[in-house]
C-alpha positions in Angstrom: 0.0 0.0 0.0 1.2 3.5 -0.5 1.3 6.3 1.7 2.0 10.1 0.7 5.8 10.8 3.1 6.6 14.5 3.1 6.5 17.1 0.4 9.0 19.6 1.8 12.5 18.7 3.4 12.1 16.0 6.4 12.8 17.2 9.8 16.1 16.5 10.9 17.2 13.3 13.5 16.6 14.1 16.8 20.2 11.9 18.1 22.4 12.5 21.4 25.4 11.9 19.6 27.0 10.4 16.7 29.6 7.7 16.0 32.0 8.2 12.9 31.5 11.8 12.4 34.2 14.6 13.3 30.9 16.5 13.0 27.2 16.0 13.3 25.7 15.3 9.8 22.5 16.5 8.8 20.4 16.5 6.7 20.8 20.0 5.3 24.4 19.4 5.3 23.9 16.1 3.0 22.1 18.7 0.0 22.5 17.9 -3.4 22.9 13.8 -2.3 20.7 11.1 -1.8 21.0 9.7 1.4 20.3 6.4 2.6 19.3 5.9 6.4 19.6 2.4 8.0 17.6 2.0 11.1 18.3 -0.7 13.3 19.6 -1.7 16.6 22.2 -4.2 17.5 20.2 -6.9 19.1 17.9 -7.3 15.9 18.5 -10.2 14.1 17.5 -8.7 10.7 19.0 -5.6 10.9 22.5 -7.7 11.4 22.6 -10.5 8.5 20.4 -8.3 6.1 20.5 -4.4 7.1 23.7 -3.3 7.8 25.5 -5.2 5.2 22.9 -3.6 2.3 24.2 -0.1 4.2 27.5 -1.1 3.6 26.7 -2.2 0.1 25.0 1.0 -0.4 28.4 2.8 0.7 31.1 0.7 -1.5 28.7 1.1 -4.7 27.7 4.5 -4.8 29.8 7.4 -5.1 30.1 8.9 -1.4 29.8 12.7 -3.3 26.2 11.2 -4.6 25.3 9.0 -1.8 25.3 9.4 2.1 24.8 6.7 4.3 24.2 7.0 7.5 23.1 4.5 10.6 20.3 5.5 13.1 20.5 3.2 16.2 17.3 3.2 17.3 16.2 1.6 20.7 13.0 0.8 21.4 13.8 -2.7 23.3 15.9 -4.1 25.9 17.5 -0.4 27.0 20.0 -1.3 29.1 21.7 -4.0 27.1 21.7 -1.4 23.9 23.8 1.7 25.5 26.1 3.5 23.9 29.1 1.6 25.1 27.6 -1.8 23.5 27.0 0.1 20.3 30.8 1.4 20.1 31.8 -1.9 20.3 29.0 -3.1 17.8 30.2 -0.8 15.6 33.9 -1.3 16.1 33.2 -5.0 15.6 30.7 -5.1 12.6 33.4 -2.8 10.7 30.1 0.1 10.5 32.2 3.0 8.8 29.8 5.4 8.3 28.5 7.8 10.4 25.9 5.8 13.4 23.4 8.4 15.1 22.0 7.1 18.7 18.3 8.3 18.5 17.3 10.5 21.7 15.4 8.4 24.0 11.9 9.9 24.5 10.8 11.1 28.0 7.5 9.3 27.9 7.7 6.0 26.5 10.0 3.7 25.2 9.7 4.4 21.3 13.1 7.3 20.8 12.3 10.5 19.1 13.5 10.1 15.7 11.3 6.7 15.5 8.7 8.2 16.4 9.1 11.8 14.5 9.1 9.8 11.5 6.7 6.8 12.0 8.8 3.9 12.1 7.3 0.9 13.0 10.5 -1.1 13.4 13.8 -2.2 12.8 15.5 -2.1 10.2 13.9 0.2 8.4 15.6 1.9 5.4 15.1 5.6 4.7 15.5 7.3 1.3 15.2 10.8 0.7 16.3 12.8 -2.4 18.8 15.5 -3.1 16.5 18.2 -1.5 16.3 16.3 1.6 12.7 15.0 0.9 11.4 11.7 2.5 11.2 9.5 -0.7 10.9 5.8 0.3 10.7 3.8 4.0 11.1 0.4 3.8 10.4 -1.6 6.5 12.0 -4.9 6.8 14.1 -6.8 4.6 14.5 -4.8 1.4 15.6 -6.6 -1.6 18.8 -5.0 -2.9 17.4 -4.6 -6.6 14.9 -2.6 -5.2 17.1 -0.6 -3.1 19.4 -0.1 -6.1 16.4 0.7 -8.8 15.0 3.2 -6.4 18.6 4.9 -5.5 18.8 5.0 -9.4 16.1 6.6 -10.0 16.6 9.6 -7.3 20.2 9.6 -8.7 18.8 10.2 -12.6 16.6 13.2 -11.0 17.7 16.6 -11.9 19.4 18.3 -8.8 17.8 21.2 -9.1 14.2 19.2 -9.2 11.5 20.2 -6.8 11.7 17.0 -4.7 8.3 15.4 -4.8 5.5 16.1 -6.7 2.2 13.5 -7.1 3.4 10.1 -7.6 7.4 10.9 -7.0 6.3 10.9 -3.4 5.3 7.8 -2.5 6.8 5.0 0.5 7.5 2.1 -1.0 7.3 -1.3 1.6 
C-alpha cells in the first residue's frame, strides 16, 4: 500500500550523539545527495545478516559525493543491554564505517524521538530521501537489494535542481 511521506525537506534526526562523524551530519548538510538511512539496533537479528551489510553495500557502490549513508541506532527494546558503550563496540566489531546516530530516547515512552518523529514501526527500516532532503521511500524490513538499487537509481537520474516530490514521486514504497 502507498502512503503520501513529506512534500518539503524532512525534519532533521533528533540523536544525542554520533559515531564516525568529526561532526554531526544532517540532513541539510547532505544537500545535493541522496541519502540512505539504515535504522536498526544491535540486538535485531534482521538488521545484522540483512540491514547493515545492504548499508554497507549502499556505501562501496555509490559514489560517497552522490550518496550518504548513515546509521540510526534506534532503541526501542531491551534499554539497558543497547547503551552506547555496546553500540561502540558493535560498531567497532561489525566494521560500520559510516556515520551511526543514537536516536534520543523519548521522555515518555520507550519508542526514541527520531522513530517516532518519522513513523517507524520497526527495525530495520531503510530511509531514502532525495537530493533536497525530501522523505522518498521507507522500507520496512528486509529490502531486496534490486529494489534498493532501482529506487537509488532513479533519485540519482533526477535533476538536482528538481522540486523533490510532486504527485506520484512521493510515494513510500514497503
Amino acid at each position: 500500500m502507498n502512503a503520501p511521506l513529506y512534500r518539503t525537506p524532512a525534519p532533521e534526526f533528533e540523536v544525542s550523539g554520533w559515531l564516525n562523524a568529526t561532526q554531526a551530519p544532517t540532513l541539510a548538510s547532505l544537500r545535493g545527495r541522496v541519502v540512505a538511512v539504515y535504522a536498526f539496533q544491535m540486538l535485531c537479528p534482521g538488521c545484522v545478516s540483512h540491514g547493515i551489510p545492504q548499508a554497507k553495500g549502499i556505501r562501496q557502490l555509490f559514489g560517497q559525493d552522490e550518496v550518504a549513508v548513515l546509521g540510526l541506532h534506534t532503541v526501542f527494546e531491551h534499554h539497558d543491554a543497547m547503551n552506547e558503550g555496546a553500540l561502540k563496540a558493535f560498531v567497532h566489531e561489525y566494521r560500520i564505517g559510516f556515520p551511526v546516530g543514537i536516536d534520543r530516547a523519548s521522555d515518555t515512552g520507550p519508542v526514541p524521538r527520531t522513530m517516532e518523529r518519522y513513523g517507524l514501526r520497526g527495525t530495520p527500516t531503510l530511509l531514502l530521501f532525495d537530493r533536497q532532503g525530501v522523505l522518498r521511500h521507507s522500507l520496512f524490513g528486509r529490502a531486496d537489494d534490486m529494489q534498493v538499487g532501482a529506487l537509488i537509481g532513479r533519485l540519482l537520474a533526477e535533476p538536482v535542481e528538481a522540486s523533490g516530490c510532486d504527485g506520484d514521486a512521493c510515494l513510500r514504497m514497503t
